[in-house]
N, C-alpha and C positions, 0 to 999 in steps of 0.2 A: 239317491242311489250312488252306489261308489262303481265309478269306470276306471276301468287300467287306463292310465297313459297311454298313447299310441306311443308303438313301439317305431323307434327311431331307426332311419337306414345307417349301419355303422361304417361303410366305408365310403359315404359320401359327406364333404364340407359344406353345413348349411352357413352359410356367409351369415345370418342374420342373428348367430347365437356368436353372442362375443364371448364366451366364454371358449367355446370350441376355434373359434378365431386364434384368440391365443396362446391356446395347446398349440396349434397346429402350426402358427410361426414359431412357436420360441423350438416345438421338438426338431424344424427342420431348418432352424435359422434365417428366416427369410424377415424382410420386412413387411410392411403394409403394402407399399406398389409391387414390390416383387412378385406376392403372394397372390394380390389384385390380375397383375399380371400373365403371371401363370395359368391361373385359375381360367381368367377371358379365354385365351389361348387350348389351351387344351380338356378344359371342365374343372368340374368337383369332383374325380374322383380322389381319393386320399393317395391309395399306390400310386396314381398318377404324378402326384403331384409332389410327392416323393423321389420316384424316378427323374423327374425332370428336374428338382432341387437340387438331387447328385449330379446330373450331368450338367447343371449351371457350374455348379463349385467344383467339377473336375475341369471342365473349359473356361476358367476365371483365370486369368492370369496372374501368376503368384506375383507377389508384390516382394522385388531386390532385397538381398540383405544389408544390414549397414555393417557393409564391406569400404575398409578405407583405400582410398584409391596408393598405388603400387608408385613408390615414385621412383624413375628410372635416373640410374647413375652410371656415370663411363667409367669402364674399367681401369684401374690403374695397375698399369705394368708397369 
């Protein structure tokens, strides 16, 4: 007998499909512990975990520019 596939909850991360693993880092750029992370912390859900990807990488501290440092000279009058 042919059975549908159980239909899958789409806005929750089943950690155990690595394929959805890896959507799901690379769309919101996290790594493995990040994601690992997260996930412990607040669940599977996807918006969740979305929302909370943004507010990593808006409170991430941006990293200096390579700005040459200013070197100071006395005036000559």
């Amino acid at each position: 007998m042919r059975r549908p596939k159980p239909q899958l909850i789409r806005n929750k991360l089943d950690l155990t499909d690595r394929a959805q693993v890896r959507l799901v880092k690379k769309r919101l750029g996290l790594s493995d512990a990040e994601l690992i992370a997260i996930v412990g912390r607040i669940g599977n859900s996807i918006p969740a975990l979305s929302k909370e990807a943004a507010l990593q990488k808006a409170n991430a501290p941006s990293k200096p520019a390579d700005v040459e440092p200013i070197t100071a000279t006395a005036p000559t009058s």
